[in-house]
VEXDREN-2710 file (C-alpha; in Angstrom, 1 decimal):
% VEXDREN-2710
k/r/px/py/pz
1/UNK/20.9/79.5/-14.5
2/UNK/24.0/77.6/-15.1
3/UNK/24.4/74.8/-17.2
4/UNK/24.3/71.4/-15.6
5/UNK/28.0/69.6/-15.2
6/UNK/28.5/66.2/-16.4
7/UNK/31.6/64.5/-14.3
8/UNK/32.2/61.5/-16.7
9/UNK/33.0/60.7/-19.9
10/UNK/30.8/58.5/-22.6
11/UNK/31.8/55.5/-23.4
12/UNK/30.6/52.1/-25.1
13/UNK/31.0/48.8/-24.6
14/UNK/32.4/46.7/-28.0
15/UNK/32.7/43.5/-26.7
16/UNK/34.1/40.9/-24.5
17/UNK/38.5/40.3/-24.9
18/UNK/38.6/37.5/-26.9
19/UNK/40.7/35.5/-29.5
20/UNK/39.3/33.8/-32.3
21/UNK/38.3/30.7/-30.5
22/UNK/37.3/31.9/-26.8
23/UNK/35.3/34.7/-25.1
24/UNK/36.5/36.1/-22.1
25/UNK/33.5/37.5/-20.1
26/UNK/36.0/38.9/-17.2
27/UNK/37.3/41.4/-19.1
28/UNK/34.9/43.9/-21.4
29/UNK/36.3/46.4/-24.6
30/UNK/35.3/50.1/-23.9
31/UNK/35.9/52.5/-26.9
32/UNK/35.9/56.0/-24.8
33/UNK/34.2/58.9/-26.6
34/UNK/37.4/61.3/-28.2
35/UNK/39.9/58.9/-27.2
36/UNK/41.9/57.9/-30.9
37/UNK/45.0/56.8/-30.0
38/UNK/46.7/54.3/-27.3
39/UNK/48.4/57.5/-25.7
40/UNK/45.4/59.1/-24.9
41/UNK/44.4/56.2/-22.7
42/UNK/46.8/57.1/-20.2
43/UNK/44.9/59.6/-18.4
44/UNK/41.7/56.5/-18.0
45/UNK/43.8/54.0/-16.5
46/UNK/42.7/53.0/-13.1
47/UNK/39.2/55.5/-13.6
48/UNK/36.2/53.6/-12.5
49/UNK/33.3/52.6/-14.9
50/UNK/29.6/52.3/-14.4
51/UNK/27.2/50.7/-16.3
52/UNK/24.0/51.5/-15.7
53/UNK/20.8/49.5/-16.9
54/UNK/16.7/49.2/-15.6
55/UNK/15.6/46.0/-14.2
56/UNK/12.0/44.7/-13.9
57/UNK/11.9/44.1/-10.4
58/UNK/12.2/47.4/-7.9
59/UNK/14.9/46.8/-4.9
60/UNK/15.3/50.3/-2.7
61/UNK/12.6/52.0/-4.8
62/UNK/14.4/52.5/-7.8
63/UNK/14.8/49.8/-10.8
64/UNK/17.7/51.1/-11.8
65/UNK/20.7/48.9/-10.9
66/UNK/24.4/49.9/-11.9
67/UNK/27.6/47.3/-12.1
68/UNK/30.9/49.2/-11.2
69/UNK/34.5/48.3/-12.8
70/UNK/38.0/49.8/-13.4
71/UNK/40.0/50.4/-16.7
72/UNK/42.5/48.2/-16.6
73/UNK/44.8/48.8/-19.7
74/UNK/44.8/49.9/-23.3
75/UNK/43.7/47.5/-25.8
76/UNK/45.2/47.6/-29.5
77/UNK/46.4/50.9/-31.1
78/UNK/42.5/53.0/-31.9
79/UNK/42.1/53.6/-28.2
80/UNK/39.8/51.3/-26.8
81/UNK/40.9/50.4/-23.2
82/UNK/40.0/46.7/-21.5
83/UNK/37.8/46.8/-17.9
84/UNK/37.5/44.6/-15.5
85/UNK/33.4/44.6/-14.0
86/UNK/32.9/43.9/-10.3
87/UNK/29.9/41.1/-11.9
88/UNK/30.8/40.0/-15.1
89/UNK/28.3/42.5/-17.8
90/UNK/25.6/40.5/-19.4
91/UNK/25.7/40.2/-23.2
92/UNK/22.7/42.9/-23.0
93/UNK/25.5/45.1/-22.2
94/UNK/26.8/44.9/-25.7
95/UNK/26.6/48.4/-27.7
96/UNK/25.2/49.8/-24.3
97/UNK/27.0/53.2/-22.8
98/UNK/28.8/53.2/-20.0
99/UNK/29.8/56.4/-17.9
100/UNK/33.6/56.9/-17.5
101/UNK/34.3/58.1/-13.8
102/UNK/36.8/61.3/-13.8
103/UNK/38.1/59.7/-10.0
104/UNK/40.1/58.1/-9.0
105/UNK/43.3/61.0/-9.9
106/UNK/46.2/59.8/-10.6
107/UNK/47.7/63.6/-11.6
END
């Protein structure tokens, strides 16, 4: 049998952008699994992101629920990259995984 093929990369969320005095729940921190530096984040730009989380309540048989965003751009120099989430992620979200879309291409 052949092994099954996983089409995304891990990732994490770290946190909301911020400065020292405001939160900006728009925009979320993803630190991407073998991504170190800011050139590396290059080839995420534009990919979409999916977080993926279980609710209580079922809706189309299934209480699994998943909120969809894009990498925007890097952020600082380790290679975390800043994405923008179709709903705004809920604190929960904090620490969680997310799953880094190999599409759109942009080679």
């Amino acid at each position: 049998w052949a092994q099954p093929v996983r089409l995304y990369t891990r990732g994490v969320v770290t946190s909301y952008k911020r400065s020292i005095a405001n939160v900006y729940h728009n925009q979320s921190i993803i630190s991407l699994e073998g991504v170190q530096t800011k050139k590396d984040t290059e080839f995420y730009l534009g990919k979409r992101v999916a977080y993926i989380y279980r609710a209580k309540r079922e809706v189309n048989g299934s209480k699994i629920r998943c909120i969809w965003g894009r990498i925007m751009r890097p952020h600082g120099n380790i290679g975390a990259v800043r994405a923008k989430f179709a709903r705004n992620l809920p604190p929960k979200s904090l620490g969680a995984p997310v799953r880094v879309m190999l599409f759109p291409s942009r080679v």
